[in-house]
N, C-alpha and C positions, 0 to 999 in steps of 0.2 A: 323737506330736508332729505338729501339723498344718502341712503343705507353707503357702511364704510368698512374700510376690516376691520372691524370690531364684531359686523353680524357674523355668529358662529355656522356651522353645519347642522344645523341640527335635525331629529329626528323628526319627523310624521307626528305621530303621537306616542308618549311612552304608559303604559298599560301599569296600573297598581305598583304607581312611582312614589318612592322615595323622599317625602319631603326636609327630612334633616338638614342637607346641606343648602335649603334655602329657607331656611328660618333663623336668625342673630340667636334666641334663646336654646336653639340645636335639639329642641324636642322631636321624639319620633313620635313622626306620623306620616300615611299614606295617600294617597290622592288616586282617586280612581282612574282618571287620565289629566298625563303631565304633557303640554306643551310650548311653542313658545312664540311670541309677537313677534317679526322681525320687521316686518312690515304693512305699512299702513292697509294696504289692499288686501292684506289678510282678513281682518276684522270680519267680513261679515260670514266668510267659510269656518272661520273658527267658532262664532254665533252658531251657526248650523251645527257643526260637529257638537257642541254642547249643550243640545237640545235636547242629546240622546241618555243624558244624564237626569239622574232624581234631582239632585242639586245645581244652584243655577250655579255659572262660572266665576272663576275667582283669578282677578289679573294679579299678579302676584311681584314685587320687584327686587330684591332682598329678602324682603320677611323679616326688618330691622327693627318695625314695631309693629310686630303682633304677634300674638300669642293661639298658638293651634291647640285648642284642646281637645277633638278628637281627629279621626283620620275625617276626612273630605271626598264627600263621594259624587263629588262635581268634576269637570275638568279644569286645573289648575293652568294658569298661562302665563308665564315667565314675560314680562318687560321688557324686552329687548331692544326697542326705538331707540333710534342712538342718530345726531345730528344734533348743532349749534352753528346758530348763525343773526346777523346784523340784520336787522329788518326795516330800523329807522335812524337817526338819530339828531339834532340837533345844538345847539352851544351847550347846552347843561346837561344832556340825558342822552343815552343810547338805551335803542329795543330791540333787546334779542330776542331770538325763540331758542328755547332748548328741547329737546325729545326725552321725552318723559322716563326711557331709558338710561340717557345718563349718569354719570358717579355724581352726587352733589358734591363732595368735598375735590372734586377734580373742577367741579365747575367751578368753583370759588376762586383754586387757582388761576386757571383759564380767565375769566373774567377780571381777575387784576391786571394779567400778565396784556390783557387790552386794553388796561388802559379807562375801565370800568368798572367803578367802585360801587361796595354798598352790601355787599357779601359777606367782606371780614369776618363779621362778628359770628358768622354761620359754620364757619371752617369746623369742620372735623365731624358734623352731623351726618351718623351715618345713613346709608340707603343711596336711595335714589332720585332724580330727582320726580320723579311723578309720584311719590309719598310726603314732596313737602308741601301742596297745595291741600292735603288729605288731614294732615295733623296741625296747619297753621304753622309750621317748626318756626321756635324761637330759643335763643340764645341773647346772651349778658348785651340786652335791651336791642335788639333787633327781631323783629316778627317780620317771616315771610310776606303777608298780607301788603306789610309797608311797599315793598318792591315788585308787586303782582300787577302787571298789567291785563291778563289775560290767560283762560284756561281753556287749552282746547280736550273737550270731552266726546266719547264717544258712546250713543243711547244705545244699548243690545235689543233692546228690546223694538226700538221705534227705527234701529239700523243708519243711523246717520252721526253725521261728526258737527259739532257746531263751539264757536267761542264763546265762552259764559266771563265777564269781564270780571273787576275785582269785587262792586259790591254784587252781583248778581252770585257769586263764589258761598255768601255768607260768610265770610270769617267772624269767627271768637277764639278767646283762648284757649289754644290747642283744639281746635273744632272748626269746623264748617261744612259748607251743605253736602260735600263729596263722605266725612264720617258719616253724615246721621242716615245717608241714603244708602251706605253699604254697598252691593255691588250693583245698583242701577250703572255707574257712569265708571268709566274706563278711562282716566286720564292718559292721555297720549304724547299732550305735550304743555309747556307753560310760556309765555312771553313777560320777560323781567324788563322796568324801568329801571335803569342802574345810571350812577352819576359820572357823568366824564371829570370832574373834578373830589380828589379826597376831602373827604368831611370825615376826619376821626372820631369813632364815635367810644368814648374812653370812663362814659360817667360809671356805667354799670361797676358794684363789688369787685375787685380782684386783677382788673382787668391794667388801671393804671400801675399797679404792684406789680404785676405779672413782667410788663414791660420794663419797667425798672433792671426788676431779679435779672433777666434776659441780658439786662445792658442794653433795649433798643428803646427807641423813641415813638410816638404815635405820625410822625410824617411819614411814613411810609406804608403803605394797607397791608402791603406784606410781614409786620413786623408787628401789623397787631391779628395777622392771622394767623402768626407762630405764636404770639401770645396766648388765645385763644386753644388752638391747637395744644400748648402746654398745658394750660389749666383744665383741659376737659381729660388728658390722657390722668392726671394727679388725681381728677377728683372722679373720675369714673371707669369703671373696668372695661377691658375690652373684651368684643365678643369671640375674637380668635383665641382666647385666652381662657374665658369662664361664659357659657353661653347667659344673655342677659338683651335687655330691650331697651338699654339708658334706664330713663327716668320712668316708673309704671305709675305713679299716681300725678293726678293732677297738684298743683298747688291750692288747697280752696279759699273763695272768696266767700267774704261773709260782712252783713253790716259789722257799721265802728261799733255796734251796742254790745254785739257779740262778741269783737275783738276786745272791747275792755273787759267783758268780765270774764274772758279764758287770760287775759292776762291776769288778772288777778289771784286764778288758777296756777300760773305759769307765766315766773316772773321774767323771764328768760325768752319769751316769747317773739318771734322776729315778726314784725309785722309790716307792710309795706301797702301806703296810699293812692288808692286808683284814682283815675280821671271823675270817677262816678260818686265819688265820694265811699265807696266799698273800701273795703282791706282785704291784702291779700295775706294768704298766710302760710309757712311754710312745712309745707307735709310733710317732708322729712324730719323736721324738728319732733311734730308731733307721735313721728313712729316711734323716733327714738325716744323719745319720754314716755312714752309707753312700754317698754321694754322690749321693743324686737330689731334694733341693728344687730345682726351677727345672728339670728335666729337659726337653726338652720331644723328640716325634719324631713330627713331622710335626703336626696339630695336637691329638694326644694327648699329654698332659704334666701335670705334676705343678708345684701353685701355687709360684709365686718367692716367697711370704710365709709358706706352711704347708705342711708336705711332708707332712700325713695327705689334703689333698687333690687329688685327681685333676680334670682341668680339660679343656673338650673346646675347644681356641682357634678354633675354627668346624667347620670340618666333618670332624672325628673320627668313624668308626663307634663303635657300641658295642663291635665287635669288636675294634677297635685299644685301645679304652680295657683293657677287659680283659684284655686282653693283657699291654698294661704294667700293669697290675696285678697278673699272675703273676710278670711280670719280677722288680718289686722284692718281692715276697713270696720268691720264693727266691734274690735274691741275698740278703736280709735273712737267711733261714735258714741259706746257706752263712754269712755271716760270726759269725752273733752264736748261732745256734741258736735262733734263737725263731721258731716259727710265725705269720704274721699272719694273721688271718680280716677278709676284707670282711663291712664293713656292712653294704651295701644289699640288696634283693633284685638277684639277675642273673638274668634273665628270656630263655632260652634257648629257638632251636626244642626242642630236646628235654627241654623243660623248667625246673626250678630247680637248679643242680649243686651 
């Protein structure tokens, strides 16, 4: 894919940068050298260049989900691959490649506006797109994974580029082999099986409501990715607004044995049946019954509208943020037994924990 104007000018390397304006939760922190990806043939001279660091490199694309709790004394590298294009397609399916640089919620567009459906339901998730192969993103019943044909990665270590397809990827919910491996592999770019015909997909909570309120209908993928688009801006803060990462804890699963007797606990309890015969269950119900939507200490806190998200009210470290993130993970455990797992990456000096 050939670089466009969108590649900025950017610097060489920038020395004890700045990373506030490229993290969603707007935590300061510093980075011992900031650079940035424009193009593919850079990879292996920026390899080099951060060698010369204690910590190993950190490709960085937003900073939509994750959480910096100290300064990074690696060299950081800014995302910047930027290209989409048609690669296959056939009666029922087109395959694009996108570059891992990016806007997801522009690709969404984009890929309607072709004529290439199967996105919709993703609209408004922010970042980029070589963070939605990382976290599995999913929305009101669509997972990335579904639409994954291929993920090109880049080894720093072994210096080569190679395609790792969907099951080779590992997906699970909100997970797979690019989170648990941290910064081994450098997503560069992703290849989507997308539908040339609409299939509305409308069962998900909220979603056939939404459409209604709107006054639009589900023939159109545009009208359910303005639906979509509404109910995400209602029910979650923006980060231009209040710094925040969406959603921080996972939702957990746990046997039916477990689900019935925290129901019995908690009569109120939303519970929702997997494939596996598991239940899923909803972590924010549980913060909130616990006593901490609207929490706030000092300006780490927890949204007064949705208690899955964590919210930095100005100048929270990422360290305090974390912190109450441990808080309510184990008073949640003492009361109810259920384990919550963060979403984001937590990007620690010593690492990812």
């Amino acid at each position: 894919m050939n670089a466009d104007h969108r590649v900025p000018a950017w610097p060489a390397l920038i020395a004890d940068a700045d990373l506030r304006p490229h993290n969603s939760f707007a935590v300061r922190a510093r980075a011992a050298g900031l650079t940035a990806l424009t193009r593919i043939e850079q990879l292996d001279d920026l390899v080099e260049a951060a060698a010369s660091y204690p910590q190993a490199p950190l490709l960085l694309g937003d900073g939509s989900n994750v959480l910096l709790v100290d300064d990074y004394a690696g060299l950081v590298v800014l995302n910047q691959l930027y290209g989409r294009r048609l690669i296959n397609q056939d009666d029922e399916h087109a395959w694009v490649e996108i570059a891992a640089g990016e806007n997801w919620d522009q690709l969404v567009d984009w890929s309607i506006a072709q004529g290439w459906f199967g996105l919709e339901n993703l609209a408004l998730i922010p970042g980029r797109v070589g963070a939605a192969p990382i976290q599995n993103i999913g929305a009101y019943g669509v997972e990335f994974e579904s639409l994954c044909a291929a993920v090109q990665v880049y080894d720093p270590k072994a210096g080569n580029l190679q395609w790792l397809d969907a099951a080779q990827c590992q997906f699970a919910y909100r997970d797979s082999l690019f989170k648990r491996a941290g910064s081994r592999y450098w997503i560069t770019a992703v290849r989507l099986r997308l539908r040339r015909r609409h299939q509305p997909n409308c069962a998900y909570a909220g979603v056939a409501e939404e459409l209604q309120r709107l006054g639009l209908d589900d023939s159109q993928a545009s009208s359910i990715a303005q639906a979509v688009r509404s109910l995400r801006r209602r029910k979650l803060p923006d980060p231009a607004q209040i710094g925040n990462a969406g959603s921080f804890f996972k939702n957990p699963v746990v046997s039916p044995e477990d689900a019935n007797a925290l129901g019995q606990q908690l009569a109120g309890l939303p519970r929702f049946e997997q494939d596996d015969g598991r239940c899923k269950l909803s972590a924010a119900y549980l913060i909130d019954q616990a006593g901490w939507k609207g929490y706030r200490d000092g300006d780490a806190g927890v949204h007064a509208n949705h208690a899955l998200v964590l919210v930095n009210h100005g100048q929270a470290s990422g360290a305090q943020l974390y912190a109450l993130a441990q808080r309510i993970a184990a008073d949640v455990h003492d009361r109810y037994g259920v384990r919550l797992q963060i979403e984001p990456r937590v990007i620690c000096a010593a690492g990812e924990p």
